[in-house]
N, CA, C and O atoms as a GROMACS GRO file, in nm:
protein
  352
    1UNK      N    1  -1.280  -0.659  -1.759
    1UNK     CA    2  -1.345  -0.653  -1.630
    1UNK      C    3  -1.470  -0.568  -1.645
    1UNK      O    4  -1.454  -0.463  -1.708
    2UNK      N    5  -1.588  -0.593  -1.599
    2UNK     CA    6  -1.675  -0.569  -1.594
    2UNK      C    7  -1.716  -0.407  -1.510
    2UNK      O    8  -1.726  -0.406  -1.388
    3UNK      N    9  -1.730  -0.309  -1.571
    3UNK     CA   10  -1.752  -0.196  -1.473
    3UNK      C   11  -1.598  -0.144  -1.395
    3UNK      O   12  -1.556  -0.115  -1.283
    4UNK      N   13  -1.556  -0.153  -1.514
    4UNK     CA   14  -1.396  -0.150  -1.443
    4UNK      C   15  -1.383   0.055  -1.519
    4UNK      O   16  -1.441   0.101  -1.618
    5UNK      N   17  -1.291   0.124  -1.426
    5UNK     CA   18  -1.270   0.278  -1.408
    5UNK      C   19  -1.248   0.305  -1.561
    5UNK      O   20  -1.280   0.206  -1.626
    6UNK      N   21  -1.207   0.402  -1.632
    6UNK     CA   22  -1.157   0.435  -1.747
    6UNK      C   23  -1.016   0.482  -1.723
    6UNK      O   24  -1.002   0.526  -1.608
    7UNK      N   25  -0.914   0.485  -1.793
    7UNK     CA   26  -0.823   0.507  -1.753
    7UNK      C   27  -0.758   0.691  -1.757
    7UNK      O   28  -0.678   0.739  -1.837
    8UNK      N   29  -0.802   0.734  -1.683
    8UNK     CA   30  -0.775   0.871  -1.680
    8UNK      C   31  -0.689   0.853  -1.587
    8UNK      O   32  -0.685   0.772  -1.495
    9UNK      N   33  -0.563   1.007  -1.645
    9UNK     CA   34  -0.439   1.068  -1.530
    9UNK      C   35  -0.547   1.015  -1.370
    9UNK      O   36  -0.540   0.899  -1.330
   10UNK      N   37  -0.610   1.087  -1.322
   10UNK     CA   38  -0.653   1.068  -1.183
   10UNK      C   39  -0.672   0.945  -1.122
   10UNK      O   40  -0.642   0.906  -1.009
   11UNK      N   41  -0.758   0.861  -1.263
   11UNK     CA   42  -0.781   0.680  -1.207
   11UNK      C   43  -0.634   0.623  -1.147
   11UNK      O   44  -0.609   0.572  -1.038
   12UNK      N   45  -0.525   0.660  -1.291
   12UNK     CA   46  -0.401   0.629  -1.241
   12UNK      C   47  -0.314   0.669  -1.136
   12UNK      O   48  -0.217   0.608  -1.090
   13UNK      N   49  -0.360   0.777  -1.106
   13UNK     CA   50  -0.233   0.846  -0.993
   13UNK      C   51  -0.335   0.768  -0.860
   13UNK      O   52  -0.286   0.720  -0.757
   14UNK      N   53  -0.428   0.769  -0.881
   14UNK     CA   54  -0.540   0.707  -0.723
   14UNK      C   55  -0.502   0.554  -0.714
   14UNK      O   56  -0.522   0.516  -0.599
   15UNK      N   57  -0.457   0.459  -0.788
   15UNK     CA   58  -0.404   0.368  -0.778
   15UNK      C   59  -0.259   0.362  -0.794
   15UNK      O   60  -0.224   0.246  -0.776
   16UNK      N   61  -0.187   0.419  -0.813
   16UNK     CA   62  -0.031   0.417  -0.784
   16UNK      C   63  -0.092   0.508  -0.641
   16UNK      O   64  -0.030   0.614  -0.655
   17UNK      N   65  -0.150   0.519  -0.558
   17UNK     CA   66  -0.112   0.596  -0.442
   17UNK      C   67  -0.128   0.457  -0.373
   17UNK      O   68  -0.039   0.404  -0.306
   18UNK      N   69  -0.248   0.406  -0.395
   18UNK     CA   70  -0.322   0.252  -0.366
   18UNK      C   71  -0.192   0.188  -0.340
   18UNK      O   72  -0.160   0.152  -0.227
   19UNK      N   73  -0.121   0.176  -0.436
   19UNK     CA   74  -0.038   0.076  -0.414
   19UNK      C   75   0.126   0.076  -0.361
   19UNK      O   76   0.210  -0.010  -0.335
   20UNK      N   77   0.120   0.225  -0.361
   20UNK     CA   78   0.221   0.276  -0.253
   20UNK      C   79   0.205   0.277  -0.124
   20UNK      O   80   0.298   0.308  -0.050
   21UNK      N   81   0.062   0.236  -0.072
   21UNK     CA   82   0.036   0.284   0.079
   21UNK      C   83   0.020   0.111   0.096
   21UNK      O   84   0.061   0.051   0.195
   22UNK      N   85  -0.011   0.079   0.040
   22UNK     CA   86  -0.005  -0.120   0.106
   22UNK      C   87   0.131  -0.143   0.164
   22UNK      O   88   0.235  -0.140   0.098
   23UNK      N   89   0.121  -0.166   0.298
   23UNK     CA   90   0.244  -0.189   0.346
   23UNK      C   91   0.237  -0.368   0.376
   23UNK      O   92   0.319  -0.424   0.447
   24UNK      N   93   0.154  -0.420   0.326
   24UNK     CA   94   0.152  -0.590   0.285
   24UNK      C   95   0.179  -0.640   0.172
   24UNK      O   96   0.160  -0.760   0.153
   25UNK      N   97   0.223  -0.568   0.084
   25UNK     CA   98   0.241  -0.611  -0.052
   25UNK      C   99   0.327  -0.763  -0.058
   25UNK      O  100   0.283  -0.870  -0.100
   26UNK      N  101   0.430  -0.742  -0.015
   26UNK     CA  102   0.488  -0.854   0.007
   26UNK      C  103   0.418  -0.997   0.063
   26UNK      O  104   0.451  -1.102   0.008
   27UNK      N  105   0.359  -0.999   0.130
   27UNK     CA  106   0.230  -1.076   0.263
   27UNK      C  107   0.175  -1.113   0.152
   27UNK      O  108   0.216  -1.212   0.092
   28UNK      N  109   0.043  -1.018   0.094
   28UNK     CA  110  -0.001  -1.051  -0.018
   28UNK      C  111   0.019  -1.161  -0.103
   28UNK      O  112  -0.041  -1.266  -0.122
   29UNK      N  113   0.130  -1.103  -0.153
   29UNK     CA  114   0.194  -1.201  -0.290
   29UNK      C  115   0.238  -1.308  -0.244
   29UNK      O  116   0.218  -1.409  -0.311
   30UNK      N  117   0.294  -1.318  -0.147
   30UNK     CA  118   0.351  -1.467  -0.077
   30UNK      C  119   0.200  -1.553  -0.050
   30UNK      O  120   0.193  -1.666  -0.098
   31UNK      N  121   0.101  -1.508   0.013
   31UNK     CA  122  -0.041  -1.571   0.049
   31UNK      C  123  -0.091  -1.622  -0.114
   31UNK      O  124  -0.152  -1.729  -0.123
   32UNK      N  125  -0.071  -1.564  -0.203
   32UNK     CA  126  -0.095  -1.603  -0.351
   32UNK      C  127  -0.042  -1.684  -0.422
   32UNK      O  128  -0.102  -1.755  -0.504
   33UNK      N  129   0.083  -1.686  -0.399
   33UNK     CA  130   0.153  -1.814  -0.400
   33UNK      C  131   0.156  -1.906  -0.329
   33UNK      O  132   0.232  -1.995  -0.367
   34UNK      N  133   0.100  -1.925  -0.234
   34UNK     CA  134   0.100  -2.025  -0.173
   34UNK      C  135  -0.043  -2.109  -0.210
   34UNK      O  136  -0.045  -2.232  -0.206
   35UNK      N  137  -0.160  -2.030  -0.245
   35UNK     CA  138  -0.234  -2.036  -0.266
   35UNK      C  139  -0.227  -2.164  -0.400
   35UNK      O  140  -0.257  -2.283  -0.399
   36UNK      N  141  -0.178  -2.078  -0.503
   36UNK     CA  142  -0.120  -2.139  -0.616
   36UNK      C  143  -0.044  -2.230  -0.613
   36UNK      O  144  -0.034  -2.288  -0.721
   37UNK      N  145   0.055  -2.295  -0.476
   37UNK     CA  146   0.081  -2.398  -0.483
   37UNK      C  147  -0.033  -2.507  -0.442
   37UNK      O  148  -0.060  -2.602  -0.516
   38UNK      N  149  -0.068  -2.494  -0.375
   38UNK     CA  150  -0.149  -2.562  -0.341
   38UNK      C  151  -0.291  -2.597  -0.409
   38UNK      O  152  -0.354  -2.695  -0.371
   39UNK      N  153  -0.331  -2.526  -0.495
   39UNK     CA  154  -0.444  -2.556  -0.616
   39UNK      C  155  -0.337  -2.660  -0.684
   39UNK      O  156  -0.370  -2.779  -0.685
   40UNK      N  157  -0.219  -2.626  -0.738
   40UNK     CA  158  -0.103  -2.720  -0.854
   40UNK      C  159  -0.145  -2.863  -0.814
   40UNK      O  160  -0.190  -2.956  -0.882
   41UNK      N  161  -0.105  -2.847  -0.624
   41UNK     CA  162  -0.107  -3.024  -0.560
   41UNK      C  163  -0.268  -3.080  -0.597
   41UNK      O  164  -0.296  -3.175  -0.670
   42UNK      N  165  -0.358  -2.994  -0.528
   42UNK     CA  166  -0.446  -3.050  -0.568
   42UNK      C  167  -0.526  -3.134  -0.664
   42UNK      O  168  -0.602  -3.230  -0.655
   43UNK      N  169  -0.456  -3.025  -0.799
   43UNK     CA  170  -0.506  -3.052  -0.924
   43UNK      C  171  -0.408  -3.140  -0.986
   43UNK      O  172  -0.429  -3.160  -1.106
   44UNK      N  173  -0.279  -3.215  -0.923
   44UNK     CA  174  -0.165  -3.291  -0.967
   44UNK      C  175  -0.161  -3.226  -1.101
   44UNK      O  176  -0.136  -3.309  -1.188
   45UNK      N  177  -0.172  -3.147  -1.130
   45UNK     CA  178  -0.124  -3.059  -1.243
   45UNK      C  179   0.016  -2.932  -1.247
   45UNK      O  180   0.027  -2.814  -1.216
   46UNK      N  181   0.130  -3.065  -1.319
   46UNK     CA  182   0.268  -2.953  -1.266
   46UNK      C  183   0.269  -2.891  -1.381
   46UNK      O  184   0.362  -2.811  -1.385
   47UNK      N  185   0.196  -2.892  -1.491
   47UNK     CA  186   0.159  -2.755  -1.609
   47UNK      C  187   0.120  -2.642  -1.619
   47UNK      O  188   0.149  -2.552  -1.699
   48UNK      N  189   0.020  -2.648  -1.492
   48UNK     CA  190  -0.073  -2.541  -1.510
   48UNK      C  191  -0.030  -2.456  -1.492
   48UNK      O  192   0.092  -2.460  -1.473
   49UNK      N  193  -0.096  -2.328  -1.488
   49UNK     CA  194  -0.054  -2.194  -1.430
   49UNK      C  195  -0.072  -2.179  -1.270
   49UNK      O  196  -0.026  -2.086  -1.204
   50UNK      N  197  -0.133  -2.267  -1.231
   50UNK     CA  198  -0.123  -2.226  -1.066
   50UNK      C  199   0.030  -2.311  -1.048
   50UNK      O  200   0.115  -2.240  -0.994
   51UNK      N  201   0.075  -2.442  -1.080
   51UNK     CA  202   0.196  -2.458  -1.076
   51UNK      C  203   0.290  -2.363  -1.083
   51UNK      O  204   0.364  -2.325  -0.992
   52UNK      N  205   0.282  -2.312  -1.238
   52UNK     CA  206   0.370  -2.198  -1.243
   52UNK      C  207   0.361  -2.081  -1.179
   52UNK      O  208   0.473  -2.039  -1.205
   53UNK      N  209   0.314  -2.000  -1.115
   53UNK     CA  210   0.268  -1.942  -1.015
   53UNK      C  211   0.322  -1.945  -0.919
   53UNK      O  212   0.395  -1.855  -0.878
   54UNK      N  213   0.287  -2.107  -0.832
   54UNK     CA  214   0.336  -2.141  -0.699
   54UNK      C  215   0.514  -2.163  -0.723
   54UNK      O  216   0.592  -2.176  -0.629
   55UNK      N  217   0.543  -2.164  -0.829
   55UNK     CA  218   0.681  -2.198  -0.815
   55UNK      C  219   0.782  -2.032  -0.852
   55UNK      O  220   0.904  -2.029  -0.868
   56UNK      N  221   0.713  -1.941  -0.855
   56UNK     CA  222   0.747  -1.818  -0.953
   56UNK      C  223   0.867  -1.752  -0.828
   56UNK      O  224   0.952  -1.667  -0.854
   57UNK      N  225   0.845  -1.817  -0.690
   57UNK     CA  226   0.965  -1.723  -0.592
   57UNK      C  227   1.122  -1.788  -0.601
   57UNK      O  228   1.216  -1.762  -0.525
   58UNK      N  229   1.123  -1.867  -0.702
   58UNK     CA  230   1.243  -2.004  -0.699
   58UNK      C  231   1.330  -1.933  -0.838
   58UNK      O  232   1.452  -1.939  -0.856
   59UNK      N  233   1.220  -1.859  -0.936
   59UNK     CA  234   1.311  -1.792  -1.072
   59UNK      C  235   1.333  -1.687  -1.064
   59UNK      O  236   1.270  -1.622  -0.981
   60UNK      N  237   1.420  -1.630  -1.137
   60UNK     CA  238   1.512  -1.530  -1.161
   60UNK      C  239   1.379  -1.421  -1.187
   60UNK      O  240   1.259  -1.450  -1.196
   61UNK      N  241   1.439  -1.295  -1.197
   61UNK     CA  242   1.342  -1.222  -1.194
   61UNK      C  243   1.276  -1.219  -1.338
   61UNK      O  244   1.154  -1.221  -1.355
   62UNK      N  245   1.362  -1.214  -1.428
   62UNK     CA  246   1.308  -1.250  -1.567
   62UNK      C  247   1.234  -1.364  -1.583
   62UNK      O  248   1.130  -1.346  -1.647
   63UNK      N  249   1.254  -1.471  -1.548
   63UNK     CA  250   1.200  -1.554  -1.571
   63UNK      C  251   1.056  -1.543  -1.508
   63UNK      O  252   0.951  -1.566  -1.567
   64UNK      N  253   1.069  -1.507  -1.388
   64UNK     CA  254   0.941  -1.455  -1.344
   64UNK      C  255   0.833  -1.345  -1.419
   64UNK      O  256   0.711  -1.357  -1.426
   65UNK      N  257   0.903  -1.252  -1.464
   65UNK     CA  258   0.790  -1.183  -1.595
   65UNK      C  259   0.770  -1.297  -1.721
   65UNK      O  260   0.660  -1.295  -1.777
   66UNK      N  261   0.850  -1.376  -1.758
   66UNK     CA  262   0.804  -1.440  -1.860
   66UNK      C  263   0.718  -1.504  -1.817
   66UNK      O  264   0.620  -1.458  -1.876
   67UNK      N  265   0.672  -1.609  -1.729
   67UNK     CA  266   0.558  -1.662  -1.610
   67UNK      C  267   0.439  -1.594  -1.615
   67UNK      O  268   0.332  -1.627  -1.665
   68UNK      N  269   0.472  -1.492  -1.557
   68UNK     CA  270   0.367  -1.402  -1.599
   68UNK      C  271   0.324  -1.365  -1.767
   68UNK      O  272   0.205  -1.393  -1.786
   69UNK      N  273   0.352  -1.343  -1.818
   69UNK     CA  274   0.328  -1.353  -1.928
   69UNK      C  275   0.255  -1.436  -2.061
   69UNK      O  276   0.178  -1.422  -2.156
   70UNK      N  277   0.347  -1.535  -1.987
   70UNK     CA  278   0.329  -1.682  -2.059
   70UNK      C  279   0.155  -1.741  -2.016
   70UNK      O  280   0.061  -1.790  -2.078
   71UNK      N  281   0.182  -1.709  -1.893
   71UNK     CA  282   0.039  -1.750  -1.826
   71UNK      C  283  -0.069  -1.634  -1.824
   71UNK      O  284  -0.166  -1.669  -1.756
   72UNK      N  285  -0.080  -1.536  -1.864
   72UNK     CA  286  -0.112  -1.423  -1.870
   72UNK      C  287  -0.205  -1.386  -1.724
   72UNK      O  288  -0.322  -1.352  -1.705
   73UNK      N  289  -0.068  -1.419  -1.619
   73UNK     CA  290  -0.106  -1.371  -1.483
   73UNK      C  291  -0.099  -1.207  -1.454
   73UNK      O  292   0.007  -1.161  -1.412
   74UNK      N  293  -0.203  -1.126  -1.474
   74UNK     CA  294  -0.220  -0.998  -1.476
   74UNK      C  295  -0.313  -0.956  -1.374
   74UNK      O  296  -0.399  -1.025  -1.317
   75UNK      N  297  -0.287  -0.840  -1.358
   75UNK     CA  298  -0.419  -0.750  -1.269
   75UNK      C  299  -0.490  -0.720  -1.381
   75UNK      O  300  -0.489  -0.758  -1.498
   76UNK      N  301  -0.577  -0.612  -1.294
   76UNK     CA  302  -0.678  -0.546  -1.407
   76UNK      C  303  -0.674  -0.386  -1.445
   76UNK      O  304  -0.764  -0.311  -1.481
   77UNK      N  305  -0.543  -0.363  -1.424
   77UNK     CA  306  -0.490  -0.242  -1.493
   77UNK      C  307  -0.323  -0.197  -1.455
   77UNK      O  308  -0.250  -0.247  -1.369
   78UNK      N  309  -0.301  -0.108  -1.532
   78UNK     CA  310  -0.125  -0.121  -1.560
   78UNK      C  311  -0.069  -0.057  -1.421
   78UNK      O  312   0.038  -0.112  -1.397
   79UNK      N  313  -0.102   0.039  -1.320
   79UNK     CA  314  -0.048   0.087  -1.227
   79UNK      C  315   0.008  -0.110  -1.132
   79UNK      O  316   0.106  -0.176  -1.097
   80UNK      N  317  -0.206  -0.112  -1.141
   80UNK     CA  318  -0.145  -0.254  -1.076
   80UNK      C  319  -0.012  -0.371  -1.101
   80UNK      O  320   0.066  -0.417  -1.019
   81UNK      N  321  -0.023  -0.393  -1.235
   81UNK     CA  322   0.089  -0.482  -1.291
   81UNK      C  323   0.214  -0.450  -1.288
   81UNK      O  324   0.300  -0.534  -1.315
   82UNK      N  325   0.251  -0.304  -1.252
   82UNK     CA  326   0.396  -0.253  -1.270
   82UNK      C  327   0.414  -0.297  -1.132
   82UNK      O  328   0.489  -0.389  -1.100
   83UNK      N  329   0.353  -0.238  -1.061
   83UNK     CA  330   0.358  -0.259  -0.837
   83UNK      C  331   0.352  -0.448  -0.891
   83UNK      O  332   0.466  -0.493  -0.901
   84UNK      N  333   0.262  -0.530  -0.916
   84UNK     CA  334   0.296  -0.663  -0.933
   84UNK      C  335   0.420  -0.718  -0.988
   84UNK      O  336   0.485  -0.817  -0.956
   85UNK      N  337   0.436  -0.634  -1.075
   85UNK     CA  338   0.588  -0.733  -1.141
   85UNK      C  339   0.753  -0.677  -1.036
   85UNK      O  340   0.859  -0.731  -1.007
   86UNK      N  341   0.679  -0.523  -1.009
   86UNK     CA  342   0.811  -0.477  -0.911
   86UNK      C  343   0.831  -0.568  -0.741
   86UNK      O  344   0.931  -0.568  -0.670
   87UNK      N  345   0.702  -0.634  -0.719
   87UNK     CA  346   0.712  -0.697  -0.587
   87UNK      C  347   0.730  -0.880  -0.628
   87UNK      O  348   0.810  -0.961  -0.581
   88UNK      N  349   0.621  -0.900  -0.730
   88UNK     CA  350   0.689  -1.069  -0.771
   88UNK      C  351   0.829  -1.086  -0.722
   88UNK      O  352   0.889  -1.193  -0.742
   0.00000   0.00000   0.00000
């Protein structure tokens, strides 16, 4: 990412606060998936990663980090991705 923070103690604790105070997290991620289903239909593509994506509230929770993974559906730093994989 372009112009993205460095990762210092402070960057990190200012975004784990970030993402403790979102009381939409849930909202969020559901609007993203839905999102992602709906690019899949569009694109009649049941491969892609927006497929996999839109279908990620139907698997197990593991299976859901492998999804992620596999597709290398990430934020753009680790506070974020831990709050992402703990709400997926």
């Amino acid at each position: 990412e372009i112009g993205a923070p460095g990762m210092s103690a402070r960057t990190l604790a200012s975004e784990a606060r970030k993402c403790l105070l979102r009381t939409n997290r849930y909202e969020r991620i559901k609007h993203k998936v839905e999102q992602a289903q709906v690019l899949a239909l569009v694109l009649a593509d049941t491969n892609s990663s927006a497929a996999a994506f839109g279908s990620i509230r139907t698997k197990s929770k593991v299976r859901r980090i492998r999804t992620l993974v596999t597709h290398g559906l990430w934020h753009s730093n680790i506070v974020r991705n831990v709050a992402f994989v703990a709400f997926i």
